[in-house]
C-alpha positions in Angstrom: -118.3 -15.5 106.1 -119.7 -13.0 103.2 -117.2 -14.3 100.4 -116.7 -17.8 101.3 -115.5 -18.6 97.9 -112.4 -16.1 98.5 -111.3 -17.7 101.9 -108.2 -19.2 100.1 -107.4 -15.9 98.6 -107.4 -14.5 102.5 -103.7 -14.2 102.3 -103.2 -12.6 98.6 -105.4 -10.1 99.9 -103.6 -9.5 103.4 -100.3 -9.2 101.2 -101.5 -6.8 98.6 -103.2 -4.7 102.1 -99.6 -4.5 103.7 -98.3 -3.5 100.7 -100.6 -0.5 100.2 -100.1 0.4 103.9 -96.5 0.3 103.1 -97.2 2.5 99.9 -99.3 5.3 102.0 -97.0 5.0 104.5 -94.1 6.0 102.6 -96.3 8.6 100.5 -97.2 10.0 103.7 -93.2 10.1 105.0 -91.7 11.5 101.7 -93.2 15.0 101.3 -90.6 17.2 102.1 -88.1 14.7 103.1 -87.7 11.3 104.8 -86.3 10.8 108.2 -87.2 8.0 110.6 -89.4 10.3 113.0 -91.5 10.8 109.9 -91.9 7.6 108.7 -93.1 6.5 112.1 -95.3 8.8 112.5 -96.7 8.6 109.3 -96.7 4.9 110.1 -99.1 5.4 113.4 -101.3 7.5 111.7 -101.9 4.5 108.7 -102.2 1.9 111.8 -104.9 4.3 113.0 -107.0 5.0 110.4 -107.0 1.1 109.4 -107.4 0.2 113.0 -110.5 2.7 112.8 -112.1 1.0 109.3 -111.6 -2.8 111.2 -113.1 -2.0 114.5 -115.9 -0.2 112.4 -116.6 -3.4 110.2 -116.7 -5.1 113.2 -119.5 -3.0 114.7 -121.3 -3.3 111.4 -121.3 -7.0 111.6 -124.4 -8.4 112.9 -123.5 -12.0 113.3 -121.2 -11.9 117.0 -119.9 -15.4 115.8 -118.4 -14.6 112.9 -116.5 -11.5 114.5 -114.8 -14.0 116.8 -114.1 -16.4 114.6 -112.1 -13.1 112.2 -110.1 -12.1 115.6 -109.5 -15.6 116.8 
């Protein structure tokens, strides 16, 4: 891995990433009102744009190993 001093930290950071997706979500949802079609919506577009940023990490990562050992 690049930071292999933050491995134990792995799951602080994936908490504090939810929560920020959670926080954009909801940003996203509340202008001009909140209803469930928006916040799913809002929701998918989040899960795309982060889906985009992973799979373009990946890409960016030279070492094949080490992107199976992240998905597995």
């Amino acid at each position: 891995m690049i930071f292999t001093g933050l491995a134990p930290y792995l799951p602080l950071f994936a908490a504090v990433g939810g929560g920020v997706a959670f926080l954009l979500v909801y940003a996203i949802a509340c202008q001009g009102g909140t209803s469930p079609v928006r916040l799913v919506l809002a929701g998918v577009i989040v899960s795309s744009v982060f889906g985009s940023v992973q799979t373009g990490l990946f890409l960016l990562i030279e070492d094949i190993g080490l992107v199976q050992s992240v998905i597995a």
